[in-house]
C-alpha positions, -999 to 999 in steps of 0.1 A, spaced: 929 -448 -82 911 -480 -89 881 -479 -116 851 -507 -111 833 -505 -147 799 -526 -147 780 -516 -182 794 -477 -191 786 -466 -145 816 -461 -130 826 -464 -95 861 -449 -85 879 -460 -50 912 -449 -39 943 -469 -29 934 -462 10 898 -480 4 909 -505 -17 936 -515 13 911 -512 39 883 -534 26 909 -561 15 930 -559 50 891 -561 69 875 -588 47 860 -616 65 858 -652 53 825 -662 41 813 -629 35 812 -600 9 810 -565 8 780 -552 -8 771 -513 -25 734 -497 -23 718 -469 -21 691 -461 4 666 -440 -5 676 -435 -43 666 -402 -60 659 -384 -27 678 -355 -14 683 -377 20 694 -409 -1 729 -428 17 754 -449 -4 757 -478 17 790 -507 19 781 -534 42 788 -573 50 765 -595 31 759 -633 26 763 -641 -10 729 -642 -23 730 -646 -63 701 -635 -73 688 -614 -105 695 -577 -86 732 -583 -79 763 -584 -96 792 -598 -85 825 -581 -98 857 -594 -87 880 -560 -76 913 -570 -76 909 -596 -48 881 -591 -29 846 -597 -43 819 -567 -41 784 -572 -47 765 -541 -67 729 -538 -61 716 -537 -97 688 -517 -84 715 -490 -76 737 -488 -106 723 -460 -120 727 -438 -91 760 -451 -78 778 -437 -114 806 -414 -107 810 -422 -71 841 -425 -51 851 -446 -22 880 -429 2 893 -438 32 906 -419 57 894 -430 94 865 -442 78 852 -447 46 839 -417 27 812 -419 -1 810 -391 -24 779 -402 -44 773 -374 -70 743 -389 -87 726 -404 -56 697 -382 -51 692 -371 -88 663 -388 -105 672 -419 -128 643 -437 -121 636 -438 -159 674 -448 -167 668 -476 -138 635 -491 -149 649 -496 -187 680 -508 -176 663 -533 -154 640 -544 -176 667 -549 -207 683 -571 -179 649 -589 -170 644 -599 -207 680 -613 -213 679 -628 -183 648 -643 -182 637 -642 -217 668 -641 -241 697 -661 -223 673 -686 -214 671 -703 -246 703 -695 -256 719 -713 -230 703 -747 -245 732 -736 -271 756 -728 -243 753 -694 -254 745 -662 -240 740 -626 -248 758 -600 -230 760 -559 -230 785 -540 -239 769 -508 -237 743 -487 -228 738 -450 -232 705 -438 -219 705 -403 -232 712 -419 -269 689 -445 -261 715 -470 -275 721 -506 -264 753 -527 -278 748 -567 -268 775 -592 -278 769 -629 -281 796 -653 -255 796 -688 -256 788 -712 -291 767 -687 -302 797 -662 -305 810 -681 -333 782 -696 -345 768 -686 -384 734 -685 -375 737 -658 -347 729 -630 -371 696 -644 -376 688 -649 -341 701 -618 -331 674 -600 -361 648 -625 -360 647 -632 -322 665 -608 -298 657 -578 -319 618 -585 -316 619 -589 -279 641 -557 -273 619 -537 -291 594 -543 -265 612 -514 -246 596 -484 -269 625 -461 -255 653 -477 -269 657 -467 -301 689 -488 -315 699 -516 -307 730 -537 -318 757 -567 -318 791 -562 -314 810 -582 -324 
């Protein structure tokens, strides 16, 4: 059994899927997971060829040696899920059709704002802020800093003076905290 971790979602595919998506790759392109039709009781977990596009709503995660592309739009609801094979690829997506459109708007938007908001001045430091965690029903987000600013004195400060202030835009979450 082979465990994909992206935040604290987990995605679980067996030997016989691993095998088959790495012994039916194709050069130049990537696999990529979604779900169609998310929260519904007629949503599909999807795995497909795709073109890399990098943009803000994928992730990239390396799995062993093939490359799979996770709609971020989708993390919420692909939790728990395994990928089988046997004649074809079987999707057991648990959480597919169950309603985290709460859980997927805040986790997008915490991603927005370190994207967008956070990360981009951080960088001028070649730094960046991360998450290590993220539990919804606690309403608890970890963040650790990468880069200069992981050893950097002054990180502290940014993280209460600057990061803190934007995070706390998002009224749901209420704790938020470095690792380090």
């Amino acid at each position: 059994m082979n465990i994909i971790k992206i935040y604290n979602y987990l995605m679980y595919f067996t030997d016989s899927c691993y095998n088959y998506l790495f012994n039916n790759k194709k050069k130049n392109f990537y696999y990529k997971i979604y779900i169609i039709k998310k929260g519904y009781i007629n949503s599909k977990t999807k795995i497909c060829f795709c073109k890399l596009k990098n943009n803000f709503f994928n992730k990239i995660i390396k799995f062993k040696k093939i490359l799979i592309i996770v709609d971020m739009l989708s993390l919420c609801f692909l939790n728990n899920s395994l990928f089988h094979f046997k004649n074809k690829i079987i999707i057991n997506s648990p959480n597919s059709c169950l309603n985290f459109f709460l859980e997927n708007k805040i986790l997008n938007k915490i991603l927005y704002l370190l994207e967008y908001v956070i990360n981009k001045r951080l960088r001028i430091h070649n730094g960046i802020l991360k998450i290590n965690n993220f539990n919804m029903e606690k309403k608890i987000l970890c963040l650790f800093f990468l880069g200069n600013c992981a050893d950097c004195n002054l990180s502290i400060k940014t993280f209460n003076k600057f990061v803190l202030k934007i995070m706390k835009k998002i009224k749901i979450l209420k704790i938020i905290k470095l690792n380090e």
